[in-house]
KEBA-920859 format. One record per residue (C-alpha): residue number from 1; residue in three letters; y negated, x negated, z negated. Coordinates in nm, 3 decimals. Layout:
BEGIN
PT     n   res         y         x         z
PT   NUM   Ala         Y         X         Z
...
END
This chain:
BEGIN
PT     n   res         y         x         z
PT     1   Unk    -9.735    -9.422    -9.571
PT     2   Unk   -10.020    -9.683    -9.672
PT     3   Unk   -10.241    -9.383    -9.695
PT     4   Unk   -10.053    -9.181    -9.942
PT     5   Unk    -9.979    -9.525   -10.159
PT     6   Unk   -10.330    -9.602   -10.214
PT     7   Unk   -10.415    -9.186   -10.282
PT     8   Unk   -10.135    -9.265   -10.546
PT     9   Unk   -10.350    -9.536   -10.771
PT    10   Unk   -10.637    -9.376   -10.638
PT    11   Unk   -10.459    -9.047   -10.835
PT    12   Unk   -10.306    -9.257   -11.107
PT    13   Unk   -10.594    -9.435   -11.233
PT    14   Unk   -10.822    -9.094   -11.278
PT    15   Unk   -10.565    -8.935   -11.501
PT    16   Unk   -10.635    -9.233   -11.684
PT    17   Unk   -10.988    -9.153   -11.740
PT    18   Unk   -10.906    -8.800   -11.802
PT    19   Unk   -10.627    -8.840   -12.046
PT    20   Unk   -10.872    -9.051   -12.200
PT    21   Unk   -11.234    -8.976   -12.196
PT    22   Unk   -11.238    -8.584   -12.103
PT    23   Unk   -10.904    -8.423   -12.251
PT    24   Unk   -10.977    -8.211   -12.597
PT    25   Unk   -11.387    -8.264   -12.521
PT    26   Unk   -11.444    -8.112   -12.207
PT    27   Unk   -11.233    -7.785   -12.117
PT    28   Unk   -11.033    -7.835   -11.809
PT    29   Unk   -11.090    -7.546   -11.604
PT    30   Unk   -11.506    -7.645   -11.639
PT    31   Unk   -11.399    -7.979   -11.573
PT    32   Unk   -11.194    -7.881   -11.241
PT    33   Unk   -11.472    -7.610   -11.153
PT    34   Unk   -11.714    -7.928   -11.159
PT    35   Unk   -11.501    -8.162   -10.959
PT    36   Unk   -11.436    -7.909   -10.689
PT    37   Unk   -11.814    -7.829   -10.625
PT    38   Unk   -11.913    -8.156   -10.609
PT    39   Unk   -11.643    -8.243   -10.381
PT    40   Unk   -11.744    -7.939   -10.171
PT    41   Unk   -12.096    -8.103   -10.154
PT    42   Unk   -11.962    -8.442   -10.028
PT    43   Unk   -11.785    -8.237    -9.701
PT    44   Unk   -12.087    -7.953    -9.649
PT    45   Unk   -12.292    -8.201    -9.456
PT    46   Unk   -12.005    -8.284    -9.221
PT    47   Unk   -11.897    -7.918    -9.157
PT    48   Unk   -11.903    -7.803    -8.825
PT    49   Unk   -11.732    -7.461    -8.805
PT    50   Unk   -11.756    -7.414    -8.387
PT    51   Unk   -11.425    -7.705    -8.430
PT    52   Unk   -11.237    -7.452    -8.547
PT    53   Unk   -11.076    -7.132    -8.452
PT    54   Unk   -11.189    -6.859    -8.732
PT    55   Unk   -10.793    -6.818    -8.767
PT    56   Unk   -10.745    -7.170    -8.839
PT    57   Unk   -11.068    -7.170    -9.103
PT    58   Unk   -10.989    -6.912    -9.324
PT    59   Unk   -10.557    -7.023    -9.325
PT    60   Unk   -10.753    -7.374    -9.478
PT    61   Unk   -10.984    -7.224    -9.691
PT    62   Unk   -10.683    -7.025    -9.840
PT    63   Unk   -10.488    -7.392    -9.842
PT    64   Unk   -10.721    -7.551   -10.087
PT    65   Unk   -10.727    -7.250   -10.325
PT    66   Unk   -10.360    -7.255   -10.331
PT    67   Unk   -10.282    -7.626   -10.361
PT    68   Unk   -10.587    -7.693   -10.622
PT    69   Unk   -10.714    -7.326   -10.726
PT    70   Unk   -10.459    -7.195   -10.802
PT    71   Unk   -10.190    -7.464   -10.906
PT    72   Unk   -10.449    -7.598   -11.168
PT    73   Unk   -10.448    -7.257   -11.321
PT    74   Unk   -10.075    -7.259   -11.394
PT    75   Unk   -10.122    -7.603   -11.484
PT    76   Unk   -10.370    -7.607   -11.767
PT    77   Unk   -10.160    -7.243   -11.927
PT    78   Unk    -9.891    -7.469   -11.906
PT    79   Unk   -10.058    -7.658   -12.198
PT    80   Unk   -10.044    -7.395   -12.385
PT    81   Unk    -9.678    -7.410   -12.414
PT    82   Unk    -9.542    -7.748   -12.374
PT    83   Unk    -9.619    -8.123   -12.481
PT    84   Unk    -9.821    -8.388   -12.252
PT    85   Unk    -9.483    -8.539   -12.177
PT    86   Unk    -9.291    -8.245   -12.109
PT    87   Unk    -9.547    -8.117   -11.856
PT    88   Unk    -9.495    -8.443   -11.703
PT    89   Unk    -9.129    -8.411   -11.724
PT    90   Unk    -9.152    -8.093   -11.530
PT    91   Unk    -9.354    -8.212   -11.223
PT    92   Unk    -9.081    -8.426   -11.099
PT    93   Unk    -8.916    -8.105   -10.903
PT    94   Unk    -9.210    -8.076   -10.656
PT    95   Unk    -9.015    -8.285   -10.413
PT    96   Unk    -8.737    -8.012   -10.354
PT    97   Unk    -9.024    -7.761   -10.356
PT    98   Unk    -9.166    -7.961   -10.054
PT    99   Unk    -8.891    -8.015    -9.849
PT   100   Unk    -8.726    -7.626    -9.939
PT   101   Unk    -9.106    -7.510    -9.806
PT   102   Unk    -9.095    -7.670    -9.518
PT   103   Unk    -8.682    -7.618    -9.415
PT   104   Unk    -8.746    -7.206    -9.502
PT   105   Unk    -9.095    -7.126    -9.407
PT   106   Unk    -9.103    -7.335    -9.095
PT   107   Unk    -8.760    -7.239    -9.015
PT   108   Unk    -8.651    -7.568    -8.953
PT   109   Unk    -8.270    -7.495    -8.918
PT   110   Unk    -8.105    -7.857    -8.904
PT   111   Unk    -8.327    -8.022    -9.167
PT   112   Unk    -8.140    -8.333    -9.215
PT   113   Unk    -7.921    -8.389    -9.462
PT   114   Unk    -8.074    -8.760    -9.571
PT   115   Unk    -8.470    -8.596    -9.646
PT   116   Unk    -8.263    -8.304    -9.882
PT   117   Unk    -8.090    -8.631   -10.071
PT   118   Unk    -8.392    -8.861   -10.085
PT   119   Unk    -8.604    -8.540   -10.220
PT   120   Unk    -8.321    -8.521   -10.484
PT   121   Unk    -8.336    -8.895   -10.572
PT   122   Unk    -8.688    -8.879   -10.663
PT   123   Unk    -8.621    -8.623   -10.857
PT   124   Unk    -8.339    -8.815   -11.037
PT   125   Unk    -8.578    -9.141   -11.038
PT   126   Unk    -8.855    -8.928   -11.227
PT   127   Unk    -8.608    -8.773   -11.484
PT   128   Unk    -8.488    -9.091   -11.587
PT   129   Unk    -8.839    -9.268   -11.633
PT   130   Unk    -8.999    -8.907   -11.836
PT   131   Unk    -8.723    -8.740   -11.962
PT   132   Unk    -8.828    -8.659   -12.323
PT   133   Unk    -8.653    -8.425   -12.604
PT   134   Unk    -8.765    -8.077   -12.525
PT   135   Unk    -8.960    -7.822   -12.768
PT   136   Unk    -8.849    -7.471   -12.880
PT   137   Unk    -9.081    -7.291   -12.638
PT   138   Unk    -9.058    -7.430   -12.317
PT   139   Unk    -8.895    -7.202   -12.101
PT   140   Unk    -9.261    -7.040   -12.024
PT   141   Unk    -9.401    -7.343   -11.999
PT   142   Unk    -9.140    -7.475   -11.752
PT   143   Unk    -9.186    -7.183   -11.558
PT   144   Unk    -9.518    -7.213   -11.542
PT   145   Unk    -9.510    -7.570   -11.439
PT   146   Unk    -9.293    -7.455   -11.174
PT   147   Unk    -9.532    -7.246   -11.010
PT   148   Unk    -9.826    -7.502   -11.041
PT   149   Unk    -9.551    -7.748   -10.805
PT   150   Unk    -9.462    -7.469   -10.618
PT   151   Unk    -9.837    -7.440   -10.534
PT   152   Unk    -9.919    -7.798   -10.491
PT   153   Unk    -9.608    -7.846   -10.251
PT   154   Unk    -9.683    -7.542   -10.051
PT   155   Unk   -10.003    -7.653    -9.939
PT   156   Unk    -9.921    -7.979    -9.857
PT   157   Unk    -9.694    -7.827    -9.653
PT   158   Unk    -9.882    -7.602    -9.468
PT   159   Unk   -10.170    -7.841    -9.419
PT   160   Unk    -9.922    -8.057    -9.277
PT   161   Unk    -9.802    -7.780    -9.044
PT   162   Unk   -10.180    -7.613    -8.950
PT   163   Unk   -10.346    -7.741    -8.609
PT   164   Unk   -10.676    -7.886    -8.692
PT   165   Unk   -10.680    -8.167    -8.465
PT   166   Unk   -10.752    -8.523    -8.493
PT   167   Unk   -10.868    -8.746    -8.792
PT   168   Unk   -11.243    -8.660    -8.678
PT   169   Unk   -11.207    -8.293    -8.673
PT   170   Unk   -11.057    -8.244    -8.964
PT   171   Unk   -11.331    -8.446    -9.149
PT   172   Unk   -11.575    -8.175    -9.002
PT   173   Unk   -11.325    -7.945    -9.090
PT   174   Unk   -11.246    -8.006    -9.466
PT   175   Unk   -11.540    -7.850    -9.656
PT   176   Unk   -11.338    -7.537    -9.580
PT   177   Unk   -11.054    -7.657    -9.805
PT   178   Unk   -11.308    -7.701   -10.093
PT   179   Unk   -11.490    -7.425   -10.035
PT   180   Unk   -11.161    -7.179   -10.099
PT   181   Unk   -11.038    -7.456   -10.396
PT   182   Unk   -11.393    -7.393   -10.568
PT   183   Unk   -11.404    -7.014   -10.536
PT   184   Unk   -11.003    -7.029   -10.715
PT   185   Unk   -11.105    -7.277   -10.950
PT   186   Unk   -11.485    -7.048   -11.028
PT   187   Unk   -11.264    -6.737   -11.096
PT   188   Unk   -11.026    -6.923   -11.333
PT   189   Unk   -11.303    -7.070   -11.507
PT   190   Unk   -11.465    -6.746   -11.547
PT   191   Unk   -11.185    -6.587   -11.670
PT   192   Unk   -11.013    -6.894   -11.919
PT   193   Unk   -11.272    -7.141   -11.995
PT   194   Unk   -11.361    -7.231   -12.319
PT   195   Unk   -11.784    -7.280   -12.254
PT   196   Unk   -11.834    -7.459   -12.617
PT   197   Unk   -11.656    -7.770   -12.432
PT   198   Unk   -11.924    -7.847   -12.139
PT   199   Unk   -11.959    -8.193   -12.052
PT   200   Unk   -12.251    -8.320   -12.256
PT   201   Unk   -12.267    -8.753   -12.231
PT   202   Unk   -12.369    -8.902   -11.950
PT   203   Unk   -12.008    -9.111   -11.983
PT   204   Unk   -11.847    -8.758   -11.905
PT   205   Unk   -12.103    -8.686   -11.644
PT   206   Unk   -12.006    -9.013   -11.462
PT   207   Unk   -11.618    -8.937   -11.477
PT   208   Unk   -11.639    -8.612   -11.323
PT   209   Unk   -11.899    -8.711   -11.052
PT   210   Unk   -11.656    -8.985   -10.942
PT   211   Unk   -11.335    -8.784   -11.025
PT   212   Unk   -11.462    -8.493   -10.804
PT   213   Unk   -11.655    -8.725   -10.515
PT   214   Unk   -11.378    -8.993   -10.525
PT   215   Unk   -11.038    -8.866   -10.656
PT   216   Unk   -11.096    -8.463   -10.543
PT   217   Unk   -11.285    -8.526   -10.240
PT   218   Unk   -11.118    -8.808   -10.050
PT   219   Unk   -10.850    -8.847   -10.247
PT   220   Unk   -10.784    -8.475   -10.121
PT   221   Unk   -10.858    -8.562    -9.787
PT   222   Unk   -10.689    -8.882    -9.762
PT   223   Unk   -10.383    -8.742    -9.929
PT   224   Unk   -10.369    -8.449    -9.636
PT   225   Unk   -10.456    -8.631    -9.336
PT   226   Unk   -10.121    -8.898    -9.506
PT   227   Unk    -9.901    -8.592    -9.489
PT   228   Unk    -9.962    -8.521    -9.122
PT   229   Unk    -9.839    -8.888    -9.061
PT   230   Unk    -9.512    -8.880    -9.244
PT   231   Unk    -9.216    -8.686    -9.221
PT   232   Unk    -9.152    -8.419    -9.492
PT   233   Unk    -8.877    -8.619    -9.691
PT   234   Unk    -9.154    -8.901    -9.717
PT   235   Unk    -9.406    -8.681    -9.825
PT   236   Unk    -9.138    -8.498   -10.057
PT   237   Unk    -9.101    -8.861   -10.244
PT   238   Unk    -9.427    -8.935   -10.280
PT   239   Unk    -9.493    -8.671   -10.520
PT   240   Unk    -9.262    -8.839   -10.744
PT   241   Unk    -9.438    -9.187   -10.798
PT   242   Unk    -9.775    -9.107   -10.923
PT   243   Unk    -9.565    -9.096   -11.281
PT   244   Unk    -9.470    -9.483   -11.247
PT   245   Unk    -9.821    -9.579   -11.111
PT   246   Unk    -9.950    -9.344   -11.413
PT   247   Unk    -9.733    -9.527   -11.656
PT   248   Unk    -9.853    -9.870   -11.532
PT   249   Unk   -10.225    -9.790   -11.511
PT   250   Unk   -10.211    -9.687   -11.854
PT   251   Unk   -10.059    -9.973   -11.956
PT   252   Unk   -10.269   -10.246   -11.789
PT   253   Unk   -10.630   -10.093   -11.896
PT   254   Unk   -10.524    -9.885   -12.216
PT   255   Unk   -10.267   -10.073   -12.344
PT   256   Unk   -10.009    -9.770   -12.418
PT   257   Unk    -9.672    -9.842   -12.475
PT   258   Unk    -9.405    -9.831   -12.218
PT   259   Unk    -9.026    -9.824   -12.209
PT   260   Unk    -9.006   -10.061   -11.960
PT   261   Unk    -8.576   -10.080   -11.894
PT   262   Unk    -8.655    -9.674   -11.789
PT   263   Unk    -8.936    -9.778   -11.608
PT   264   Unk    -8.785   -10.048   -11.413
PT   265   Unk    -8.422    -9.835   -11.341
PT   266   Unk    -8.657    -9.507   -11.252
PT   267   Unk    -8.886    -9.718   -11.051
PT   268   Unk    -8.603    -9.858   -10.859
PT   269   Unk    -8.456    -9.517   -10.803
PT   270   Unk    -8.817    -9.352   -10.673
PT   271   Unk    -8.835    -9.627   -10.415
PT   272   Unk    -8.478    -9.589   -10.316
PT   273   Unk    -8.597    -9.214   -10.219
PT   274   Unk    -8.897    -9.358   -10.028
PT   275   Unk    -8.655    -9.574    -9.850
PT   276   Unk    -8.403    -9.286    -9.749
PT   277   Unk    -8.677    -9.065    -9.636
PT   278   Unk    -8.832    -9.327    -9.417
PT   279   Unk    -8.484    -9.473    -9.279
PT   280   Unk    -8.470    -9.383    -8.938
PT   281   Unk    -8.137    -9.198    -8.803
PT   282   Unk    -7.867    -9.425    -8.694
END
């Protein structure tokens, strides 16, 4: 679990930078596109393709395209359509998307009962610390925010669920997993990016080398080789509290303002779901 914590302010702290040094200057699929390749570069030394079956390479080359290609496609139309805090809003059902993945594509028949609940209590936790008044338009938006979790939860499943071996292998391994993220994320570009809004200042430059070395790259890799250590409900839950951390990053170094009693109650609910999902069986 310590892994997936510290992936969580890893996470939290570079939407900081984003929300506040790259958003409405530099266009997001470019600034995705970017982040993948150079995260691609940081595994490309390390690759060693004889670890793998050619099965097993191209299943995670398709996982990152899914999980990051494609998901930050529906994300950024999403925009389109709905407010910063309502896209936020929407997020908080990836934890049912993780734990329905796994119980119906993995055929797990007697999921228990406690990993459904604590999936559904991070849910509840996040509602109460984002819900916001909603706009006129949102039903596309919500259903395309649905498909971006959809995405993201599905391959975190799957990874989870693929045989790659130990910690070792799948380091040699994981350039594969950028390599089908940056050909998603190149297409998407190619096809929605607005090319007036390159990065320009070396300030931008330095956020997206260490948002696609650090955050992409082993945040990616750090967050996948945490989900083959937990069960599912604990990986469902986790989804859930990079909002709080996001909140309270933004806070300490930005000084934005924060309803703290929603805070506190939804922050006491989240970690309630962490709790259920890690309580062993009695």
């Amino acid at each position: 679990m310590w892994i997936l914590w510290a992936v969580t302010a890893l996470w939290a702290a570079s939407f900081s930078l984003i929300g506040e040094f790259l958003a409405g200057h530099v266009d997001g699929y470019i600034a995705v596109f970017i982040r993948m390749v150079l995260a691609l570069a940081l595994f490309l030394p390390l690759w060693r393709p004889a670890r793998l079956a050619f099965k097993q390479q191209w299943q995670l080359a398709i996982i990152g395209a899914i999980q990051i290609g494609v998901m930050y496609l529906f994300l950024y139309h999403a925009f389109l359509y709905l407010s910063v805090p309502e896209v936020l809003l929407f997020t908080i059902f990836t934890p049912l998307y993780v734990t329905l993945i796994d119980d119906v594509i993995f055929q797990r028949r007697h999921l228990p009962a406690r990993w459904w609940m604590a999936a559904l209590v991070a849910v509840i936790g996040a509602a109460v610390i984002r819900f916001e008044t909603l706009s006129d338009s949102f039903v596309i938006g919500f259903l395309l925010i649905q498909a971006a979790n959809i995405c993201f939860a599905a391959g975190q499943v799957f990874y989870k669920r693929l045989e790659l071996g130990d910690t070792r292998n799948q380091m040699h391994a994981f350039a594969l997993f950028f390599i089908g993220a940056t050909a998603a994320s190149g297409i998407a570009m190619a096809l929605f990016a607005d090319f007036s809004k390159v990065p320009t200042s070396p300030l931008e430059w330095g956020i997206l080398l260490w948002l696609g070395l650090g955050a992409s790259g082993l945040g990616y890799l750090a967050w996948n080789l945490g989900a083959k250590r937990v069960n599912v409900a604990q990986l469902a839950t986790m989804n859930n509290m990079l909002i709080p951390a996001g909140l309270l990053i933004n806070y300490a170094f930005w000084g934005q303002a924060v309803d703290w009693p929603r805070l506190a109650a939804g922050g006491v609910i989240l970690i309630s779901s962490v709790w259920l999902a890690s309580r062993k069986p009695t």
